[in-house]
N, C-alpha and C positions, 0 to 999 in steps of 0.2 A: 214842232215839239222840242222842248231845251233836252241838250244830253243828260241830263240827268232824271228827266222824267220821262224819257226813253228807255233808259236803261232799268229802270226800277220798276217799269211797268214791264219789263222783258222779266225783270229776275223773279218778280212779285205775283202779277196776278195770272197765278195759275187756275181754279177753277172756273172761270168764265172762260176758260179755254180760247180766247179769243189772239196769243202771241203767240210766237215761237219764241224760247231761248234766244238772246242777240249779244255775245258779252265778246267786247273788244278786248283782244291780249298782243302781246310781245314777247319777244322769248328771243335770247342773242344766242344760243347756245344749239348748237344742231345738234342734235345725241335723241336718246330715248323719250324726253320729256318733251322735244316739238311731233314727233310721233305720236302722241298721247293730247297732243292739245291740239292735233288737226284733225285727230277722230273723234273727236267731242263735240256732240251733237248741238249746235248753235254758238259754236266760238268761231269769228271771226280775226284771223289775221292782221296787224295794222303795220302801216311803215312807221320808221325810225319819227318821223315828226308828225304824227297821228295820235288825237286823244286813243285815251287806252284805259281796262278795265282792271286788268289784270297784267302784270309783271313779272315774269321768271327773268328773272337779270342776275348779271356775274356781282360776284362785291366791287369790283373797279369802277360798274355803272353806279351802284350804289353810293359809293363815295364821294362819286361828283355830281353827283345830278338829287339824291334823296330831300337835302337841305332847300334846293330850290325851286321841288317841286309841291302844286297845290291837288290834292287827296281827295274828292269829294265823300261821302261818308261810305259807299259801297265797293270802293274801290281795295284789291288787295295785290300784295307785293309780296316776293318770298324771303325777306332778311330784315330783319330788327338792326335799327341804325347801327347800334355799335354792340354786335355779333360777334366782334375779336376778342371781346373778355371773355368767353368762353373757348374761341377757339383758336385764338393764338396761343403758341405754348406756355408761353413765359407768362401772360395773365391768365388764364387758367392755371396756375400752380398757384400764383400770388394770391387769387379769388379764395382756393380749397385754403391753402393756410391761412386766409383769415378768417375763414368761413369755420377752421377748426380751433380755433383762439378763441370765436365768440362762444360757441356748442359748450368749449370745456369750461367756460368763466359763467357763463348763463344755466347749464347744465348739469355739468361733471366729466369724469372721468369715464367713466361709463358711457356714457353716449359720445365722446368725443370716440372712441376705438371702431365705432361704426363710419367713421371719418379715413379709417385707413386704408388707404385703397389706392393709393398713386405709390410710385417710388418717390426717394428724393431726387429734389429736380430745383436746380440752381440756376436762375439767368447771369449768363456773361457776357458781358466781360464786370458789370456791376456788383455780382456774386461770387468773385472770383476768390478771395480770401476765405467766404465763409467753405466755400467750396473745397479749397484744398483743407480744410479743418477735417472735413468728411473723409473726404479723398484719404489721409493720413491715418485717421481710424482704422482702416481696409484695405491694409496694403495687399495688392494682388486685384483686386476687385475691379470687375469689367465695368465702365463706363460708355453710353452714347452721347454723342452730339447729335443736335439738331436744330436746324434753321429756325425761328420762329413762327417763320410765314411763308414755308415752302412747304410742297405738300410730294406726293406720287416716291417719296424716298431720295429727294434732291439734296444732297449737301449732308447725308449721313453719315458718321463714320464711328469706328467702336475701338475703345483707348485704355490701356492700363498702365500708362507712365506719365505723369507731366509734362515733360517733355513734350508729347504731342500736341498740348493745350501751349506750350511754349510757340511751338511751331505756327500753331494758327493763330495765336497773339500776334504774331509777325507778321503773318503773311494780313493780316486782314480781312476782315470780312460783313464789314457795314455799306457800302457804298449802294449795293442793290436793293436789299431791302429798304434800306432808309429811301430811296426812291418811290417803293410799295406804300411809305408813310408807315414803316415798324419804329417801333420805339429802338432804343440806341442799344438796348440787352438782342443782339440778332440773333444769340443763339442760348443753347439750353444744354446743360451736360447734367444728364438723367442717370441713375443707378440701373447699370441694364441685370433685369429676369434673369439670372445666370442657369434659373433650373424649370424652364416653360415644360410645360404636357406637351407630350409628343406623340403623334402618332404616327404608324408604321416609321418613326426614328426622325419625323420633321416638324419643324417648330410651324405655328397658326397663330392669328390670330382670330377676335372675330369682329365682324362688319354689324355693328345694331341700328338700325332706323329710329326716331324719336322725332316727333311733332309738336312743336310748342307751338300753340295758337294764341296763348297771353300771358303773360308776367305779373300783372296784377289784374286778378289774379292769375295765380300760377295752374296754366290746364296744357298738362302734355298725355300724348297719346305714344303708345309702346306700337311698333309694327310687329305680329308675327313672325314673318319671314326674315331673315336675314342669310348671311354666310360665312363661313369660315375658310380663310385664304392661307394655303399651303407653302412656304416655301419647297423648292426644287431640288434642293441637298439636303442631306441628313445633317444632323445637328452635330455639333460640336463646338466645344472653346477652344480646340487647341489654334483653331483658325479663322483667328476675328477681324477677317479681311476680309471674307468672301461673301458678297453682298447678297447672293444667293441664297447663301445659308439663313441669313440674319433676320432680312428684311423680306416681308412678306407679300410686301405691295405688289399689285397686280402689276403697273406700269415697269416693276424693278424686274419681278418675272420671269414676266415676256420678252425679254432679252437674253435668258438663258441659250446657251447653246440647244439645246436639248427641250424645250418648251415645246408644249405639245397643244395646238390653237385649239383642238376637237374635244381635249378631254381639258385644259385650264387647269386651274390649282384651285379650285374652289370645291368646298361641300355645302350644300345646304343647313339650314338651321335645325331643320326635323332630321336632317339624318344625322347629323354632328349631338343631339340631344338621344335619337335613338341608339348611339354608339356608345354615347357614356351613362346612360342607364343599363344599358345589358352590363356593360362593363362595372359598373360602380353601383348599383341599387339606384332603386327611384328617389327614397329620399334624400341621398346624396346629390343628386342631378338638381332637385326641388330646394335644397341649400343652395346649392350653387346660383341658381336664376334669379332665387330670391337675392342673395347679395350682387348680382346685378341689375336688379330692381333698385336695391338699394344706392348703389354708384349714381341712378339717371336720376334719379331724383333728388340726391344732394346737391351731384352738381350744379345740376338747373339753380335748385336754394342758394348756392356758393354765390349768383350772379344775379340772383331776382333783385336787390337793393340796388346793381349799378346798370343795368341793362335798360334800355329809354325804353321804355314798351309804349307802342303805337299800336291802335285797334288796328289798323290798316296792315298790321305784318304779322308773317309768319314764319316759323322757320322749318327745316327740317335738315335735320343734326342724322351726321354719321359718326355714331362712336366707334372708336378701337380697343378693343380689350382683349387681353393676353391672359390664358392661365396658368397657374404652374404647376408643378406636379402634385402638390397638396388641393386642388380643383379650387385655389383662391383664385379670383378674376381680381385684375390690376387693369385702370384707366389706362390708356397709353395718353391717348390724346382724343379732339373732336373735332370734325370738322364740318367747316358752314356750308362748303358745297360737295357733297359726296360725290364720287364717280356714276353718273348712269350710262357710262358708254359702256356696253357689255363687254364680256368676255367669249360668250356661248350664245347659244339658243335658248338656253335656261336659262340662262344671268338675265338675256332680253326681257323672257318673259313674267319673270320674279319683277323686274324693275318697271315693268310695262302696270302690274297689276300694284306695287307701290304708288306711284305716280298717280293711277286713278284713284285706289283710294285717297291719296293726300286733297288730290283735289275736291273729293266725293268729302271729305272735314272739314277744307276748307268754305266750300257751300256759295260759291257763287252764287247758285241757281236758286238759293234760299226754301230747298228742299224736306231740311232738316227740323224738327221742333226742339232743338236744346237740352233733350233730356237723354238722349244716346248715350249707352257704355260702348257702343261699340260702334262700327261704321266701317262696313267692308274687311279690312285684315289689321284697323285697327284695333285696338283696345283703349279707351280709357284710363289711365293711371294715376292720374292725379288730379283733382278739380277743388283747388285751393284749403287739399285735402287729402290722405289718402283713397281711392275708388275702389269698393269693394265689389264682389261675386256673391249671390248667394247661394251656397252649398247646401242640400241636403245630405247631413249625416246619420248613416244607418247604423252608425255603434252607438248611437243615442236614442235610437228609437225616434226618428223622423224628425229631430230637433234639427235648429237653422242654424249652421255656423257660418262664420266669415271669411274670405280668402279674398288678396289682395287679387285686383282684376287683371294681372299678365298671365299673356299666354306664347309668350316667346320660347317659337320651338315647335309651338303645337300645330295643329293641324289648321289650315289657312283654308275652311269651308265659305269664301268672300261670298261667291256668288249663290249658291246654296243658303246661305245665311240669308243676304241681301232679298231671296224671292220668297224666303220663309218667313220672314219677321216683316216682311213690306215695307222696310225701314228706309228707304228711297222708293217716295214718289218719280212719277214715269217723266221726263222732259214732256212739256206743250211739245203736241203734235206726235208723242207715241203712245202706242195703244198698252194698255195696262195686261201682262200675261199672268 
């Protein structure tokens, strides 16, 4: 039997019950996600020069091997060829401002303010003039750099004199990236959040999940679950050196002196949502999500025209978003391969039960009939369209309103869900509970 009517007779006929699941995968990456793909009932293993069904690869495999390789129709992969205009720095700023130049010329003024949501953010050494234009506006005013295509908080630092932009003019700073293949802008001098939410006196960010499964059209799924990442000192400007303080990153962290492996810097999504609703009312919490609903879905818009979309890929995006004391959420940045190396026992198993759903979306097993809002701890959010909920509203006397379909934050009933709606069939070969 040719591989491909092997495989399709593995993914496909289920009710003759006559196959087991047989879906050949790859995975370079040891962490969370080959955990997740060795207990998944009928995926097989392959070596490095083995047909293969399925692909969790780095972007480095991506780059050299995508272009040269032949796809057959069933086959999936976890990154859309060129993933860095969204999640390199410097084309992610470029994508949002022209993506806000079209809204305001096509649109207006009005809908382009639903556009505001990033700071300014200048690529240099290219941007350098318009740069200090800003810079001068604001004397005093705290600025970051950052690498284009370094992630974990590599090459960060936080500047309020020229001078310091002088200094790293000099010293240099292309040779490595331009090796990764970044464009020749290597870094980015951002207007930093001078007045982030803070709690018990420490700046956070937070960690969103997002599932693009196609570009044309555009269908991303919202994860439930997420976290919000603590820095280890209390805030302050008078001291914008201390890496501690600033950056939030897990990997920058755990290098604190003082870093505690048991308890980590991280809060979960339901509990960081149930803090700022005691604290701030519910509809304030419900603004807030909502305009982080709003950030995933422009941006994704920002790059739908330049991003190659291929049926064969998928992606799943770790955004970073920062609030400030006014509960506005500001993009930081996104990235194409999130961290699923834990932190905790928690983190494992938040990441453990992401992972399956991602894969339970992307539907090797051809489980699914296409009409799902929902699927394990995703949501639904957009399908070449806004995705709606249907609400019954009891101040109208049982009329039907509409609410956009996230629920980030909320209560992540996967399995519960999954045995109540019967929304995943059982693999060939297990028995239906």
């Amino acid at each position: 039997m040719s591989r491909k009517a092997s495989v399709n007779k593995g993914l496909y006929d289920y009710d003759r019950g006559e196959d087991r699941i047989f879906i050949r995968y790859k995975c370079c990456q040891i962490n969370t996600i080959q955990d997740v793909l060795r207990q998944r009932p009928g995926w097989v293993e392959v070596k490095d020069d083995e047909e293969w069904d399925f692909n969790w690869c780095d972007v480095g495999w991506l780059r050299e091997n995508f272009d040269h390789s032949y796809m057959e129709e069933h086959v999936r992969i976890n990154h859309f060829r060129n993933h860095y205009e969204l999640t390199r720095k410097n084309l992610m700023v470029k994508n949002l401002n022209r993506y806000r130049k079209t809204i305001e010329r096509e649109v207006g003024h009005m809908e382009v303010s639903k556009c505001d949501f990033f700071p300014y953010t200048f690529a240099l050494p290219s941007e350098y003039h318009l740069f200090v234009e800003e810079f001068k506006r604001s004397p005093g005013s705290t600025w970051i750099m950052k690498p284009v295509a370094k992630s974990q908080g590599k090459g960060i630092f936080l500047f309020r004199k020229l001078k310091d932009i002088m200094d790293w003019k000099k010293n240099g700073t292309h040779s490595e990236d331009q090796k990764e293949g970044a464009p020749v802008e290597s870094y980015v001098a951002q207007r930093y959040i001078e007045n982030p939410y803070l709690i018990n006196g420490r700046k956070f960010d937070l960690r969103v999940y997002v599932l693009v499964t196609s570009y044309v059209p555009l269908k991303a799924w919202l994860y439930r679950d997420g976290f919000a990442r603590f820095s280890n000192t209390r805030f302050s400007l008078n001291s914008i050196d201390d890496k501690y303080m600033h950056l939030t990153n897990v990997a920058v962290q755990k290098t604190a002196p003082d870093y505690d492996p048991e308890k980590g810097c991280k809060w979960q999504m339901q509990q960081l949502r149930r803090y700022l609703t005691a604290k701030h009312g519910r509809e304030k919490v419900e603004t807030l999500f909502e305009e982080m609903d709003n950030i995933f879905v422009r941006s994704l818009q920002s790059v739908q025209k330049v991003i190659i979309n291929d049926k064969h890929s998928f992606e799943l995006y770790g955004y970073d978003i920062l609030l400030d004391q006014n509960l506005k959420p500001w993009l930081i940045e996104v990235n194409a391969s999130p961290s699923h190396t834990p932190s905790c026992q928690e983190d494992y198993e938040m990441k453990c039960r992401l992972l399956e759903d991602t894969l339970n979306v992307v539907d090797m097993e051809g489980r699914l009939n296409g009409w799902e809002k929902r699927v394990g701890g995703y949501d639904l959010m957009w399908n070449d369209g806004p995705v709606f909920k249907e609400d019954l509203n009891l101040e109208t006397f049982g009329s039907t309103c509409f609410t956009v379909n996230t629920h980030l934050g909320c209560v992540n009933d996967r399995e519960k869900h999954l045995r109540r709606q019967r929304l995943l069939r059982p693999f060939p070969g297990q028995k239906t509970t």
